[in-house]
N, C-alpha and C positions, 0 to 999 in steps of 0.2 A: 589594457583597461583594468581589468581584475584580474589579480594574482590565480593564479590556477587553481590553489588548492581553498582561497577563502570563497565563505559560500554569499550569494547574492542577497542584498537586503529586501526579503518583501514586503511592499507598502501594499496596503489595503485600501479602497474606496467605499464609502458608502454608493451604493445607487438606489435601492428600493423603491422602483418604478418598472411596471408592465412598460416590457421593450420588446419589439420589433423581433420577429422569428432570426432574420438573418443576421442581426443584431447579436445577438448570442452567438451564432456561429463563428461570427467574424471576431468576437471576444474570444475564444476560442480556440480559432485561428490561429490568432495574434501570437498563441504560445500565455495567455492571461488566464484564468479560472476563478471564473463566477460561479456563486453560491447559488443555486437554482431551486425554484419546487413549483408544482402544479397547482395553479388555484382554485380553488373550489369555486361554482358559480357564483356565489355572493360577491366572493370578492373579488371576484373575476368581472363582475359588474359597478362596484366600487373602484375598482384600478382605470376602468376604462372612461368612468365620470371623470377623475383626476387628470387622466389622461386628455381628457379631451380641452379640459378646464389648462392645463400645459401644453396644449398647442393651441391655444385660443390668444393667451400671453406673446406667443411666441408671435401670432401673425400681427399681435399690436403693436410688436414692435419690427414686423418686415416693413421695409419702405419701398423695395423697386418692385416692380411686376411680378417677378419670376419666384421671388422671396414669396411673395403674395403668392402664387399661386401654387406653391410647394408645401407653405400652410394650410393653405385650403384641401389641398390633397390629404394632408395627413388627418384633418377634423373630417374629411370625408369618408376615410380607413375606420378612425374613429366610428364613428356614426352605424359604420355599416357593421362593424360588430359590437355596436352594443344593439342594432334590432337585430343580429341572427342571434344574439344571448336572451331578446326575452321572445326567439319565434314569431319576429314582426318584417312586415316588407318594407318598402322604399314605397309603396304608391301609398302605402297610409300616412306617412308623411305627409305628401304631396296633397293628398286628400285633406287633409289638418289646414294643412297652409291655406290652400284656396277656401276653405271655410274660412278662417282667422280671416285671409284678406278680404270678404266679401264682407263680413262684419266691422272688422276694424282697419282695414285697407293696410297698406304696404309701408314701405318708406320711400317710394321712388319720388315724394316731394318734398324731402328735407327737411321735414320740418326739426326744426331742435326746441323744447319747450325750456326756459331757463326757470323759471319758479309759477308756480300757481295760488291766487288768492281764490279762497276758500270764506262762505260766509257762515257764520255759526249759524248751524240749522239746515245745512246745504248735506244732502244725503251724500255728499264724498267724504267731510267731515273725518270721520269716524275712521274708514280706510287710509287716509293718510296719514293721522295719529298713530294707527298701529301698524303703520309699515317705518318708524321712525330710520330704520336704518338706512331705505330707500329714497324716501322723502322726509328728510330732516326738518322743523319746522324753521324759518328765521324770523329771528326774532325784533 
């Protein structure tokens, strides 16, 4: 393969992504050496937004079951430390949710809205304008 005496060419990869404890290991392992540091809570809680915002991607584009449900596990990892990073549990969650749905109910009726007419003078008005990136007007 390689002459004995020339030395091996190292290639570099970017990664700069909060990864997975065993992950490193197994990089490691491999006989590979990542550039590592510890982060500070800030952005220890910034990497794990990203992170979750990267497997959220990832289950949009699972299609079988098991894809699906290997996504959902990892935005569930997700999840769970970023409430042991700000000191929060799983039932306050839960508690949120069932508020939100008593208020504005669930999605278990499908509903999809495709555009909304809005009459000048209608208290939403205003809201939609300034969410233009959300709700774009058509024109």
């Amino acid at each position: 393969m390689f002459p004995k005496n020339m030395p091996k060419k190292i290639r570099k990869f970017k990664f700069e992504k909060l990864a997975r404890d065993e992950i490193v290991q197994g990089i490691i392992g491999a006989g590979n050496k990542p550039t590592l540091r510890t982060l500070m809570t800030d952005e220890y809680i910034e990497e794990l937004k990203k992170k979750i915002l990267e497997e959220a991607m990832e289950l949009n584009k699972a299609k079988e079951k098991e894809e699906i449900l290997e996504e959902l596990a990892d935005i569930e990892e997700v999840t769970e430390n970023i409430l042991r990073a700000f000191g929060l549990r799983k039932y306050e969650i839960l508690k949120i949710q069932r508020k939100k749905n008593a208020k504005r109910g669930s999605f278990k009726k499908r509903h999809y809205v495709e555009k909304v007419e809005v009459e000048d003078g209608n208290e939403w008005l205003d809201y939609y304008l300034s969410n233009p990136d959300k709700y774009p007007e058509i024109k």
